[in-house]
C-alpha positions as CSV (number, residue, x, y, z in Angstrom):
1,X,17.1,9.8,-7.4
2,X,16.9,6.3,-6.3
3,X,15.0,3.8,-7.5
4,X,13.4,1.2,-4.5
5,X,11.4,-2.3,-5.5
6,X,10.2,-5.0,-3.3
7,X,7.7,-7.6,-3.5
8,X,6.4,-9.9,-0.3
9,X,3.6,-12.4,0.2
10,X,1.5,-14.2,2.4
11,X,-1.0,-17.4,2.6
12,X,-4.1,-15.3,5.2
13,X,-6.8,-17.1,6.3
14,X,-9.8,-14.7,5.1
15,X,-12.0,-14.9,2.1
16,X,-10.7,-13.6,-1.4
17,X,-13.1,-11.0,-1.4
18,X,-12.1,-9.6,2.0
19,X,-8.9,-9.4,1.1
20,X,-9.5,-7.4,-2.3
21,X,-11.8,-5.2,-0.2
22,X,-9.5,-4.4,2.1
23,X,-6.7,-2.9,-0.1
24,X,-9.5,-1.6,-2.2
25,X,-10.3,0.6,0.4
26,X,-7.3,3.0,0.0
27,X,-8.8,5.8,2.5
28,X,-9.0,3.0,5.3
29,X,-4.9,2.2,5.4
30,X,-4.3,4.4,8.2
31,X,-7.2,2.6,10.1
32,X,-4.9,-0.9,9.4
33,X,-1.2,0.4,9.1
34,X,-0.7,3.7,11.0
35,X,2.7,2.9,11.1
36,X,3.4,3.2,7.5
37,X,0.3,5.1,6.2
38,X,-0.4,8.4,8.0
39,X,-3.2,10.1,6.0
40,X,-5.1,9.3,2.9
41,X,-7.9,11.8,1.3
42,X,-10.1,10.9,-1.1
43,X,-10.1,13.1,-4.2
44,X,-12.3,11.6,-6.5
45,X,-14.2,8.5,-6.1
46,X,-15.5,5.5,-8.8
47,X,-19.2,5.1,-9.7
48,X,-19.0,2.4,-7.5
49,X,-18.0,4.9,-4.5
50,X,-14.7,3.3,-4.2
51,X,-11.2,5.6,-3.8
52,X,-9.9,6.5,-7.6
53,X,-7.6,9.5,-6.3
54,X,-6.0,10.1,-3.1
55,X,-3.9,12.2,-1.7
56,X,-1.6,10.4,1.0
57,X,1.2,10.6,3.9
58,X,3.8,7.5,3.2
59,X,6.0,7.0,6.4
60,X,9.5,5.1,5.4
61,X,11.7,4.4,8.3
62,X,13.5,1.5,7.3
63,X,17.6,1.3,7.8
64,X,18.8,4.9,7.5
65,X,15.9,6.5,5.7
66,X,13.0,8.0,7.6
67,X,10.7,10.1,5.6
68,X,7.0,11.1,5.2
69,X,6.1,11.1,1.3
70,X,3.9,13.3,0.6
71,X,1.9,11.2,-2.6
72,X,-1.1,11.7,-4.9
73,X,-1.9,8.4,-5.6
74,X,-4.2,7.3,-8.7
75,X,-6.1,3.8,-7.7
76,X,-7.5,1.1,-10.0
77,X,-8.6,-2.2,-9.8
78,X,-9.1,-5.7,-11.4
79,X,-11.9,-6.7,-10.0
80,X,-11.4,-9.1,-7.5
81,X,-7.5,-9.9,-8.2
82,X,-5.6,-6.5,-8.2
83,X,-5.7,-2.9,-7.1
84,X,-3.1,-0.7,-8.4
85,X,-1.4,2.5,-6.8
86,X,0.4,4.6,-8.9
87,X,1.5,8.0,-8.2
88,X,0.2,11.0,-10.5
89,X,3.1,13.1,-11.7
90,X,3.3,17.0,-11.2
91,X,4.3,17.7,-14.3
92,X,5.5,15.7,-17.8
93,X,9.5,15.4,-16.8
94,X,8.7,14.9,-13.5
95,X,10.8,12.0,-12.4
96,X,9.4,10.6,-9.5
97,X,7.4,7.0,-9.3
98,X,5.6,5.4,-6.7
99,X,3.6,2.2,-7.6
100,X,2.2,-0.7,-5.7
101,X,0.6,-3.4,-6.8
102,X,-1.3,-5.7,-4.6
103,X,-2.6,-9.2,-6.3
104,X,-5.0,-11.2,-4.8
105,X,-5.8,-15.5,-4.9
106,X,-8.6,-16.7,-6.2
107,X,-9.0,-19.3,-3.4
108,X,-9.3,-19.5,0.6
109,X,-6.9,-19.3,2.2
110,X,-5.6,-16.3,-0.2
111,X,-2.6,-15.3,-1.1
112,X,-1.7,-11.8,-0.9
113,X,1.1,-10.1,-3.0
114,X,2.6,-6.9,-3.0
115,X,4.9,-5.4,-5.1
116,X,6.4,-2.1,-4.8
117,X,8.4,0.0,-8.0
118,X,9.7,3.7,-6.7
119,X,12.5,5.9,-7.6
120,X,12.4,8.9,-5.1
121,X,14.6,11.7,-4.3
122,X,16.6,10.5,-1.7
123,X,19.8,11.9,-0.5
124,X,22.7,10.3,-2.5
125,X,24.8,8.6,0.2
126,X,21.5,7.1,2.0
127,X,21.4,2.9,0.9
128,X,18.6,2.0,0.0
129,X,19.0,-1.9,-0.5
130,X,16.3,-3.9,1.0
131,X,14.4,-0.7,1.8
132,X,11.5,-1.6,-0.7
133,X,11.3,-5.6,0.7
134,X,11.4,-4.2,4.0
135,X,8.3,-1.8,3.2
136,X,6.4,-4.4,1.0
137,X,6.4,-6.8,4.2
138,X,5.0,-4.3,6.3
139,X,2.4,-3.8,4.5
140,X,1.6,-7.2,3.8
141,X,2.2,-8.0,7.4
142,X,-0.5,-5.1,8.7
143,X,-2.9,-6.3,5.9
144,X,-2.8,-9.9,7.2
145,X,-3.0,-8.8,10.9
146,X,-6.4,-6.9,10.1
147,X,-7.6,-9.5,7.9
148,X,-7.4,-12.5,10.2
149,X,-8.4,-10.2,13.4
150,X,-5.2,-9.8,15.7
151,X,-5.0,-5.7,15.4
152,X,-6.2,-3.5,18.0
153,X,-8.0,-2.0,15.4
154,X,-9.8,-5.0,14.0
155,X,-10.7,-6.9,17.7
156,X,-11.9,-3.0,18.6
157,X,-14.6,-2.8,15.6
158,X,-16.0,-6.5,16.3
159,X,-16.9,-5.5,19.5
């Protein structure tokens, strides 16, 4: 087992709301950040119609690890400042974690946060230092793209 954090941030110029909406939106990642999210299926939804379970496909490929995990994610929220990933365990002694944590300003422009707590089964000789900053920025960096309109996927659906 190895145990991964990393944290990244950045200022986006988009409305607070937008922001918490968008990382709200679990199911929607792929849509944003193909590279690093390859599925996401809602289980189980909020009153509110929001993602509260979901079952998704993590690509890492960062240094020398490249793997798809394979996580059942539970999802809450603060309304309006944080939504919270945090993987459900198979069983009592399973080992395994896989939480992120996105915090979001209060103000425009907002500030976007990610932090990122795992310890994975990952072969023993792989290093794994920097891994988990390297994934936090990618995420942060796909997040900001779709929130101020420069992905392909953004300038396609405002058309």
């Amino acid at each position: 087992m190895k145990d991964l954090t990393g944290s990244a941030s950045s200022t986006i110029d988009a409305a607070p709301e937008a922001c918490f909406e968008l990382v709200s939106a679990v199911d929607r990642y792929p849509d944003w950040n193909p590279e690093m999210v390859r599925g996401a299926e809602v289980f189980v939804r909020d009153a509110e119609g929001r993602p509260a379970a979901v079952r998704t496909t993590v690509h890492v490929a960062a240094g020398p690890l490249t793997r798809d995990f394979n996580l059942l994610m539970a999802v809450t929220r603060q309304e309006g400042r944080e939504v919270r990933l945090a993987r459900v365990k198979h069983e009592p002694s399973d080992p395994e974690l896989f939480e992120v944590i996105w915090r979001v300003g209060s103000e425009k422009p907002s500030r976007l946060e990610l932090e990122l707590a795992a310890t994975l089964d990952v072969p023993r000789l792989v290093p794994v230092g920097g891994v988990g900053d390297r994934i936090a920025q990618g995420f942060v960096e796909a997040a900001k793209r779709e929130l101020e309109g420069s992905s392909p996927n953004a300038s396609a659906s405002s058309s």
